[in-house]
C-alpha positions in Angstrom: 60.7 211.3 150.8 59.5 207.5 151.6 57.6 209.2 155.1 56.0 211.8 152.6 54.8 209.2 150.3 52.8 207.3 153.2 51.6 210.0 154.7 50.2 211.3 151.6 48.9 207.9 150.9 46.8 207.5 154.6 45.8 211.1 154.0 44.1 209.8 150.9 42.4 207.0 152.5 41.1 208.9 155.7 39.4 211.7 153.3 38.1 208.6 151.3 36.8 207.2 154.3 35.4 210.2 155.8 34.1 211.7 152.4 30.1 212.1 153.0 28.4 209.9 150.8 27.2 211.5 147.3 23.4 210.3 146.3 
């Protein structure tokens, strides 16, 4: 459950990250 959490959690952040910028 904990494991699950985090890894939706980086998911989150990396598609954050890598979202293309929105003018």
């Amino acid at each position: 459950m904990a494991e699950e959490r985090e890894d939706a959690a980086a998911e989150q952040t990396i598609r954050e990250h890598n979202a293309p910028p929105v003018d």
